[in-house]
C-alpha positions as CSV (number, residue, x, y, z in Angstrom):
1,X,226.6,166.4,70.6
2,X,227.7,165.5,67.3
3,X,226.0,162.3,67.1
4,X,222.7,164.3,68.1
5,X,223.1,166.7,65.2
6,X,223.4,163.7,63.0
7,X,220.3,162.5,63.7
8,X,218.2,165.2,63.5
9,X,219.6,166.3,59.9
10,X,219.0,162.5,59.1
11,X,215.1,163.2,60.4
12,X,214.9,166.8,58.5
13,X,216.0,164.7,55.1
14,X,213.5,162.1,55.6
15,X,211.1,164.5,56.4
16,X,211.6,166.5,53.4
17,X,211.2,163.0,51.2
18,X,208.3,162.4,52.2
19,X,207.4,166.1,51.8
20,X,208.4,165.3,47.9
21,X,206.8,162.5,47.4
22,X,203.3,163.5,49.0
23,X,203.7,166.9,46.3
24,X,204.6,164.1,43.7
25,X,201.2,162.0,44.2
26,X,199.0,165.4,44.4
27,X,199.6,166.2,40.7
28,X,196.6,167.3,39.1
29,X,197.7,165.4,35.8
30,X,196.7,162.0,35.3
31,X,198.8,159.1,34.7
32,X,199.9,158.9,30.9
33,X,200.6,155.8,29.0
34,X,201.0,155.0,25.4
35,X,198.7,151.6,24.2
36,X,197.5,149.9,21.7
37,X,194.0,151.1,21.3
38,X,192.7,147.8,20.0
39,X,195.0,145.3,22.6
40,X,195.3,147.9,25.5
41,X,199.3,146.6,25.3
42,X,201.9,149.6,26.3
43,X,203.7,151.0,23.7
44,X,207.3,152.4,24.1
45,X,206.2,156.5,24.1
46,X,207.3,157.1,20.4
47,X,204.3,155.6,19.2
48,X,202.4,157.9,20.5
49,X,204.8,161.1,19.6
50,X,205.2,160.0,16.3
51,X,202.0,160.8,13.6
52,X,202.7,157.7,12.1
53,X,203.1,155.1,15.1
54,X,200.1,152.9,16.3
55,X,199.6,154.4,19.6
56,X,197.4,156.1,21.7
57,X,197.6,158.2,25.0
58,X,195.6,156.3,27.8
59,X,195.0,157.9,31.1
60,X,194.9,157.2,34.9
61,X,194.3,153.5,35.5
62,X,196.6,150.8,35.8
63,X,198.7,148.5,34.1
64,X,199.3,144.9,34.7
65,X,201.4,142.6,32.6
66,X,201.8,145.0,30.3
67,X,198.0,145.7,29.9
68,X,196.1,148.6,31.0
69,X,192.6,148.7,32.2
70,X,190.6,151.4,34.5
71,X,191.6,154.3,32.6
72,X,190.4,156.3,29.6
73,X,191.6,157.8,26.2
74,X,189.7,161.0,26.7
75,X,191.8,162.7,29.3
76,X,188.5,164.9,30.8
77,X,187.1,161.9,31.8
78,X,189.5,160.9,33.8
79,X,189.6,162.4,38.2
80,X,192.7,164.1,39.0
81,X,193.8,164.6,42.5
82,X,195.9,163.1,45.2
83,X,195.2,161.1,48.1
84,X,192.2,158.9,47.6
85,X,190.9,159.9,43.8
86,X,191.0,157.0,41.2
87,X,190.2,157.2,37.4
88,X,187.5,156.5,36.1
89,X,185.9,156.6,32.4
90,X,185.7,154.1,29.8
91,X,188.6,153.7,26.7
């Protein structure tokens, strides 16, 4: 019997990570990067924090080789949601 207890606690915590990271992809916020806005190149985040750094919040989209593309810097422009939404707008 102790071996079948084991197994079903084992199934309740796998269930309740997938629970978190279905809630995790359902966030109504957008994806948040800081870029470049002239090279679309992350930044590290305090270039966007600070008033005096060169960077720029981009939203949603994605980022490849260190280059985003798909997104937007106007966060209304960009569809929140989970399963199934994608971003959209123009930077």
């Amino acid at each position: 019997m102790a071996g079948r207890r084991l197994r079903s606690s084992t199934v309740v915590l796998g269930g309740m990570g997938l629970l978190a990271a279905t809630l995790t992809s359902c966030s109504s916020e957008p994806d948040e990067r800081c870029v470049d806005p002239v090279t679309y190149e992350t930044l590290p985040s305090y270039e966007c924090d600070d008033s005096s750094g060169s960077g720029r919040y981009y939203y949603g989209g994605s980022s490849r080789s260190g280059k985003v593309s798909g997104g937007s810097f106007d966060k209304s422009a960009v569809e929140t949601g989970g399963f199934g939404s994608s971003g959209s707008g123009g930077g």
